[in-house]
C-alpha positions as CSV (number, residue, x, y, z in Angstrom):
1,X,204.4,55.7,-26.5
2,X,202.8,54.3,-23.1
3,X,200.7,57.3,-23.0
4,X,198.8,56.6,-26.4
5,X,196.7,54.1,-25.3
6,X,195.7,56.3,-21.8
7,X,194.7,58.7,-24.2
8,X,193.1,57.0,-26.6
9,X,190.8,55.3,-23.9
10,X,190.1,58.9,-22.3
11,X,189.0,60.3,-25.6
12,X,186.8,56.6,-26.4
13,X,185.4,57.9,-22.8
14,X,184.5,61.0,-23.6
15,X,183.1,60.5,-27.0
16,X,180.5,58.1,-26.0
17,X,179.6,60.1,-23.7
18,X,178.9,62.9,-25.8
19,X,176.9,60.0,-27.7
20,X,174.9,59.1,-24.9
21,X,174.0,62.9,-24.4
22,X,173.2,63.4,-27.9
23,X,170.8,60.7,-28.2
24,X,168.6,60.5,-25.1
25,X,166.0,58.3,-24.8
26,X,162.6,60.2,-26.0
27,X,159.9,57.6,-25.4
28,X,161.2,57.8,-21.7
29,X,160.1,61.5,-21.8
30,X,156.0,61.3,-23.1
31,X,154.0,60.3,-20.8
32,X,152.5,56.9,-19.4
33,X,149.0,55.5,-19.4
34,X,150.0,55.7,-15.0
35,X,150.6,59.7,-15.9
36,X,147.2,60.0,-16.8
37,X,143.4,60.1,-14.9
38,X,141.9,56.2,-14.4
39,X,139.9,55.1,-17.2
40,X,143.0,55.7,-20.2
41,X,144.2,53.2,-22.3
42,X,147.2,53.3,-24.1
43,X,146.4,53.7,-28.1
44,X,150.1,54.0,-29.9
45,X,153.2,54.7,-29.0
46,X,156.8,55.4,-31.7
47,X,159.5,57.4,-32.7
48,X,158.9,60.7,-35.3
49,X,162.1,60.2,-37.9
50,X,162.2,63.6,-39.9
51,X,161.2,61.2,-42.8
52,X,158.0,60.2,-41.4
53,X,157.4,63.9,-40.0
54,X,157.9,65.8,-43.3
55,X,155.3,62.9,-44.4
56,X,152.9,64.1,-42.0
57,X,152.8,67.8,-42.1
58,X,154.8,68.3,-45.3
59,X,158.3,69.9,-43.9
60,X,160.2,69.5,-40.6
61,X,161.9,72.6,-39.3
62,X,165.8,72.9,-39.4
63,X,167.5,71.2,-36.9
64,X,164.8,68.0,-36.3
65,X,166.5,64.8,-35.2
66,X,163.8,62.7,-33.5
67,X,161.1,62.8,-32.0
68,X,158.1,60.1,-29.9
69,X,154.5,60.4,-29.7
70,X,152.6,58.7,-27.3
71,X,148.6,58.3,-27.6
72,X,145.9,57.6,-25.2
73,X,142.3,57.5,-25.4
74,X,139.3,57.0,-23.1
75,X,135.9,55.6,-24.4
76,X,132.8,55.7,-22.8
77,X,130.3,55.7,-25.4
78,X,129.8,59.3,-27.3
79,X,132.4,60.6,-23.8
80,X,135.4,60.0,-25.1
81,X,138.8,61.9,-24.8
82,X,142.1,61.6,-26.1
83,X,145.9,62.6,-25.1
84,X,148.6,63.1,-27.3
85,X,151.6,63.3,-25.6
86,X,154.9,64.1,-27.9
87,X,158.4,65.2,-27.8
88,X,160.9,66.6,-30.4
89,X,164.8,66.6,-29.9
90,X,166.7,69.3,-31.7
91,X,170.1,69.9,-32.6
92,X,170.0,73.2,-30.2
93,X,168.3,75.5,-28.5
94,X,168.0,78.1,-30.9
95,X,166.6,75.8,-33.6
96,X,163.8,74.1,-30.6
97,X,163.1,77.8,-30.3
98,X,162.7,78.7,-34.0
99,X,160.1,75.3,-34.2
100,X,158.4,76.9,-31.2
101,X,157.8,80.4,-32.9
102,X,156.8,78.6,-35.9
103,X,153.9,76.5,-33.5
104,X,153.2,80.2,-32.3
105,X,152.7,81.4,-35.7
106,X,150.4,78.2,-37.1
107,X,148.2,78.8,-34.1
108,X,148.2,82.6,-34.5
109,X,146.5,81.7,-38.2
110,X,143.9,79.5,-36.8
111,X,142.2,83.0,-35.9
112,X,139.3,82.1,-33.7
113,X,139.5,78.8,-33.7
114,X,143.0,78.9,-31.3
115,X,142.5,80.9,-27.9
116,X,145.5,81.5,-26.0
117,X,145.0,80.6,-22.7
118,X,147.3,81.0,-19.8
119,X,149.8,77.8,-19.3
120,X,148.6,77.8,-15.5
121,X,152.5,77.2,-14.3
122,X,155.7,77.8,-15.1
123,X,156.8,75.1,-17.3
124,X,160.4,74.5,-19.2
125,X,162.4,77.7,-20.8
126,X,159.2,78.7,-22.5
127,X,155.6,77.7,-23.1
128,X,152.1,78.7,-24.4
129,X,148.7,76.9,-24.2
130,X,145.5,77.1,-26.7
131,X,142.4,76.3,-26.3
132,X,140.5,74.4,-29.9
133,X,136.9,74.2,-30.1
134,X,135.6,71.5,-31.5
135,X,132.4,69.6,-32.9
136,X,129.3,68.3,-31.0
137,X,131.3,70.2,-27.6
138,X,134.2,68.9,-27.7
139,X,137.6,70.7,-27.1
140,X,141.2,70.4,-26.8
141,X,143.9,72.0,-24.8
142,X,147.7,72.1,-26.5
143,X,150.4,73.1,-24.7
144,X,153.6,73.2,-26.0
145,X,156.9,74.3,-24.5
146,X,160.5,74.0,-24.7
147,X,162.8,72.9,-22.2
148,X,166.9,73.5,-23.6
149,X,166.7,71.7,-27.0
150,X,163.4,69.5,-26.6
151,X,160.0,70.8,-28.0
152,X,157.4,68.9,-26.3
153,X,153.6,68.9,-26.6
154,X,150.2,68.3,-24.9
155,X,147.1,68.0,-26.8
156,X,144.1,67.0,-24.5
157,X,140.7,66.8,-26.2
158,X,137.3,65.7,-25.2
159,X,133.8,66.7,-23.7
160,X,134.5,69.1,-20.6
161,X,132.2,67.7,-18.5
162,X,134.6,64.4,-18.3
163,X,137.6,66.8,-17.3
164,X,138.7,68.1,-20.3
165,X,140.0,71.3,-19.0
166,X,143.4,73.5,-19.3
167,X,144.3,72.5,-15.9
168,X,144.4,68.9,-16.6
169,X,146.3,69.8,-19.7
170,X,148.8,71.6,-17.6
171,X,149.2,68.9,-15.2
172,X,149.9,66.5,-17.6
173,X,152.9,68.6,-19.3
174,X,154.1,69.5,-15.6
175,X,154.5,64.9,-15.5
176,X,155.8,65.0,-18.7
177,X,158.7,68.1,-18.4
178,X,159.6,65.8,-14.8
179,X,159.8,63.0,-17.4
180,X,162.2,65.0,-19.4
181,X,164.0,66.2,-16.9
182,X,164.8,63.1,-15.4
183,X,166.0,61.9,-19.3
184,X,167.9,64.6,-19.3
């Protein structure tokens, strides 16, 4: 009988432990405005339930738990740029994987409009980077990657003659996979 209670506080341990791990903390892992070149300001920044992401873009992929999205723009007059800077948690590998081939496949679609371009570094378990023309010069870089069951997410966009460029893309997910290590 003495050893119910020893047991009982070893399992409480080890439970909320596995709760901890289960629910890390994904704002920590996006990046911050001090992340980013001078002149950002910090635009938005809150969680992605499932219910607010199959609002957005119609369906979530099996497996979403949570996810953050961080925004931060820079305005100087018609030069301005924008970084979006998100995570997704899954409930594996396999399924952050399956949302990553499904990324793959939307770009794939966008035909000439989505470039691959190379990622520049080696970054998480696996990762690809795109390059999106857009109006009046403007572009954006997106990379995305995966790192064990986290899809995270880069989109930089602005003129290039203010440093909109796939390196500074792939800079800025090389801070954010340390960020989500670290959480991790």
């Amino acid at each position: 009988m003495r050893r119910f209670p020893i047991i009982l506080v070893i399992v409480a341990a080890f439970v909320s432990g596995a709760a901890t791990a289960s629910n890390p903390d994904l704002k920590s892992m996006t990046l911050r405005l001090s992340d980013l070149p001078a002149g950002f300001t910090a635009a938005s920044s809150h969680a992605k339930s499932k219910a607010q992401l199959i609002k957005d873009q119609g369906y979530a992929m099996p497996g979403y738990v949570s996810g953050w999205e961080s925004v931060f723009k820079r305005s100087e007059g018609f030069r301005t740029a924008e970084v979006d800077s998100n995570v997704a948690w899954y409930g594996s590998a396999a399924q952050a994987h399956a949302s990553m081939l499904d990324t793959y496949q939307k770009a794939a679609k966008q035909g000439k409009k989505a470039t691959r371009v190379s990622v520049g570094a080696p970054l998480g378990d696996e990762a690809r980077a795109y390059k999106i023309p857009g109006t009046s010069g403007v572009v954006v870089y997106m990379v995305v990657w995966r790192y064990k069951n986290v899809k995270a997410g880069i989109l930089f966009g602005g003129l290039p003659s203010i440093g909109t460029t796939a390196e500074g893309a792939t800079r800025l997910a090389d801070k954010q996979q340390k960020r989500i290590t670290a959480a991790l």
